[in-house]
N, C-alpha and C positions, 0 to 999 in steps of 0.2 A: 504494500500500500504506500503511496505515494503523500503526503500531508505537506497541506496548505494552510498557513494560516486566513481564516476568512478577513476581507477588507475591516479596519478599524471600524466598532460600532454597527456593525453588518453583517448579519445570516444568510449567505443567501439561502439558505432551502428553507427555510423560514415563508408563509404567507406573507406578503406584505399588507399592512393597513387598508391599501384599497381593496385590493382582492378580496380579502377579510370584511370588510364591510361590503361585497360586489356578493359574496354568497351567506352572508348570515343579517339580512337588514331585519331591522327592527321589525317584528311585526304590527302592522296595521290594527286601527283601532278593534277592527271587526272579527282579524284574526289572534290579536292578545289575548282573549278569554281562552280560545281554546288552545293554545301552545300552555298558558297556567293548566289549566285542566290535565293535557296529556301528561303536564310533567308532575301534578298533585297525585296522579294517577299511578304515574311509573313508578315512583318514589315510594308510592306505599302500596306495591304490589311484592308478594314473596319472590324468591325466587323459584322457577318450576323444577332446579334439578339443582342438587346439594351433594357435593359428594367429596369428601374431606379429607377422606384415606389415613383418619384415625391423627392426623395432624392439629388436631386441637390445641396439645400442650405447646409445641414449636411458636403457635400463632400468636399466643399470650408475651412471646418473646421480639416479633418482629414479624408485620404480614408486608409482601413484597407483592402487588398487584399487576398480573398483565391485563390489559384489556383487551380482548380477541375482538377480530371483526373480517369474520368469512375469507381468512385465509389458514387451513388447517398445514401447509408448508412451511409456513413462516414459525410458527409455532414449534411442529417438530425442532428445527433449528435452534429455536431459542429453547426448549425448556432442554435441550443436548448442553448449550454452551451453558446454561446459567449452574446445570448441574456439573460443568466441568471447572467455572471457574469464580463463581459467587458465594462467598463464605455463607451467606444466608439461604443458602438453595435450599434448604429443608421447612421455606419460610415462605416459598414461591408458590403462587397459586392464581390460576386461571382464571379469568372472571369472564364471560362469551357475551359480548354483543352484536353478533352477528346477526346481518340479517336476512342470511339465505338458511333456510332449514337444513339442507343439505350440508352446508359448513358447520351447521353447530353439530350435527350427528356424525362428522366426521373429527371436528376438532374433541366431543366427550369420546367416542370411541379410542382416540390417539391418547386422550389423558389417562383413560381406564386403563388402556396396555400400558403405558408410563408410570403409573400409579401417581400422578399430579393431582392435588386437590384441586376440583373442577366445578365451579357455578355458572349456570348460566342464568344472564338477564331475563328478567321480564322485556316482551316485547317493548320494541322503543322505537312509537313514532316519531321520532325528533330528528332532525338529521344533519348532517354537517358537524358543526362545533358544539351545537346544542346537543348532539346525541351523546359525541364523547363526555362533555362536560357533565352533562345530568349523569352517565352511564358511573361515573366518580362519584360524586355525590350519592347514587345511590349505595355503591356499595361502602361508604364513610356512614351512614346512617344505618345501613340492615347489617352490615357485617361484621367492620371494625369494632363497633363503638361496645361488641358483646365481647370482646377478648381484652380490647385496654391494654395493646402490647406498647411493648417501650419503643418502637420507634417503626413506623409504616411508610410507605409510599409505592409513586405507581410507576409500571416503563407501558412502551406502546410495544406492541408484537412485533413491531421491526428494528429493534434496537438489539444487539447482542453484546453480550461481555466475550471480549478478545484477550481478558490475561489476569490474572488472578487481582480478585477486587471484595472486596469489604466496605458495604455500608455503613456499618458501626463505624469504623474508623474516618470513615470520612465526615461523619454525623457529630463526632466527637468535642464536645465543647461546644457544637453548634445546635441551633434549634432546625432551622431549613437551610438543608442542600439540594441544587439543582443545576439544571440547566437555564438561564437567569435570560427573558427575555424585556426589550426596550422599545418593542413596532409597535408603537401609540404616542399617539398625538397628546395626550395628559402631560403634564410638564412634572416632569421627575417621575412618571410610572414606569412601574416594572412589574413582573411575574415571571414563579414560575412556571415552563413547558410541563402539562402534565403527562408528556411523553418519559418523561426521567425527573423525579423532584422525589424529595424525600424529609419526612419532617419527625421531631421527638414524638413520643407519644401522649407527653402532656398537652398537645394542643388540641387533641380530641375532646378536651373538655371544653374547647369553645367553640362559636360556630364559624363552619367554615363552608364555602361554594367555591365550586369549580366548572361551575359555567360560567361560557362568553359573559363580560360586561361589555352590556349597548352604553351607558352610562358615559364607561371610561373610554371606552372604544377598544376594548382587549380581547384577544380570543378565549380559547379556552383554560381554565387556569385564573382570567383574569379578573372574576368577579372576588377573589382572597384578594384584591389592592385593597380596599377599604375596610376589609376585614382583619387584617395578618400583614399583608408586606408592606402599606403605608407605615405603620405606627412600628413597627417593628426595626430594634437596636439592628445597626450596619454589621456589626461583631457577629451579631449571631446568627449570618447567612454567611454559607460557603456557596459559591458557584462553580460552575464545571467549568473549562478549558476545552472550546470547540474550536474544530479543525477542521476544513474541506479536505477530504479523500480523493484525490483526481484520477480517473479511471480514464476518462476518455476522450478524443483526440482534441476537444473543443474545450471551449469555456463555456458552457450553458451551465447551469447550476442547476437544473431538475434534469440532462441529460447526461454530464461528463462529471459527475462528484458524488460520492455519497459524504456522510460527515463522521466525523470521529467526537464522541462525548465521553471525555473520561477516558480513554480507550474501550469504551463500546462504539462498535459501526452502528452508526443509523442509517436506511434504508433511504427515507423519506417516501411517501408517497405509496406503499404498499397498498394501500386499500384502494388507492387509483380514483382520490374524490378529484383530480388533477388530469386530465386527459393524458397519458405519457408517450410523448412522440417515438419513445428508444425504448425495446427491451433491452433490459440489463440484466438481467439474471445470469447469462453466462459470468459475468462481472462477480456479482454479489458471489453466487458457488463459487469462484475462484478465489474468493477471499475470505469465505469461511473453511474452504477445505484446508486455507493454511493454518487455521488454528483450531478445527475438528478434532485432531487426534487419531488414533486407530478404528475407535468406534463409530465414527461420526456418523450419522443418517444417510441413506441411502433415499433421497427427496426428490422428486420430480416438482421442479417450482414452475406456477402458469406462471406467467408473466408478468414483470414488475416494473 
């Protein structure tokens, strides 16, 4: 893998602010009620399928959240790496917001032979940033909040760990670690990507949202500014060290980069809400299989 530092102040694989507000505007007087509704709804629906694999005690210590979303490939890979190189792998657990039926019967089928603690969502009309952000929120409210482990957070199913890593340690004297984003127009705003962010577990006792703020003008993640990362000491946020990945013959930064967080690869774009002009996948297999090991999964990935 090749690493670039991304331009000062600048993500590219990041949404930009216009885009961001081009695909999650404000709903309409007419359709507010019912986006409140869907989401009063999802929030306080059970989950239909619960399946834990006897990891209860582990969870009381640290729960490590992916959010699935209809790709069971992507998955395989990560819960291979997270088991090969994340101190808290036995803290890793599935959460499915997918919304092809077909992918969530393939991503519990792959948990079950895995033996991965595997929930899946209640349906979730919401879509785009709202989906992901509620999809958090709800499991901070139905899941978390019954264990009260010392320290949680979430990755996205396309981010993998590439080399021996420890949350705790990075957590260490801090209250939130993450991947620290600034695309909003709010003067001094920030959040974290709830793609990779990670926080102590005393903060579960206040409230916290991670959906879009229309408000602030921030994606997902972004509704904690007013909550947690306004008011909150400088000291007590670590941030990650992102890096462009340059894979391909160009500079486009959704075609020739993936990114490095921490040394986890991110993907970006795996769930494809982005039209993707280039499969990369030949790409990504080629740079997992250098840090796969002997066992690594034997994955046929659609297209990324």
């Amino acid at each position: 893998m090749v690493a670039s530092d991304a331009p000062a102040g600048e993500d590219q694989s990041r949404i930009t602010v216009a885009e961001w507000e081009r695909l999650n505007r404000p709903p309409r007087r007419e359709a507010l009620l019912r986006y409140r509704w869907r989401t009063f709804r999802f929030l306080r629906t059970s989950a239909p399928v619960s399946e834990l694999q006897g990891r209860q005690q582990a969870f009381r210590n640290a729960i490590v959240a992916s959010v699935a979303f209809n790709r069971p490939d992507v998955i395989a890979w990560q819960i291979h790496l997270v088991r090969r190189y994340l101190a808290e792998h036995e803290s890793y657990i599935v959460f499915d917001n997918s919304k092809k039926q077909e992918a969530r019967d393939a991503i519990r089928d792959l948990c079950r032979r895995q033996h991965v603690p595997y929930v899946s969502l209640p349906r979730n009309r919401l879509v785009v940033s709202r989906s992901h952000g509620q999809a958090i929120n709800w499991i901070v409210r139905n899941f978390m909040t019954g264990f009260g482990p010392k320290l949680f957070g979430f990755i996205d199913h396309d981010i993998f760990p590439t080399e021996p890593f420890s949350i705790r340690d990075r957590l260490k004297g801090k209250s939130v670690y993450g991947s620290m984003r600034h695309d909003t127009p709010t003067p001094g705003g920030w959040f974290l990507w709830p793609g990779f962010c990670f926080f102590d577990g005393s903060l579960l006792r206040q409230r916290l949202d991670f959906a879009p703020s229309y408000k602030f003008h921030m994606d997902s993640g972004g509704g904690n500014w007013p909550l947690l990362y306004r008011s909150i000491d400088p000291a007590r946020v670590r941030s990650t060290e992102n890096k462009l990945l340059h894979f391909g013959e160009g500079d486009d930064p959704h075609e020739d980069f993936f990114m490095s967080v921490d040394g986890w690869l991110h993907v970006t774009n795996a769930s494809n809400w982005r039209k993707q002009p280039v499969d990369r996948r030949e790409h990504l297999v080629a740079l997992l299989r250098q840090v796969g090991g002997p066992d690594q999964p034997d994955v046929t990935f659609e297209p990324i």
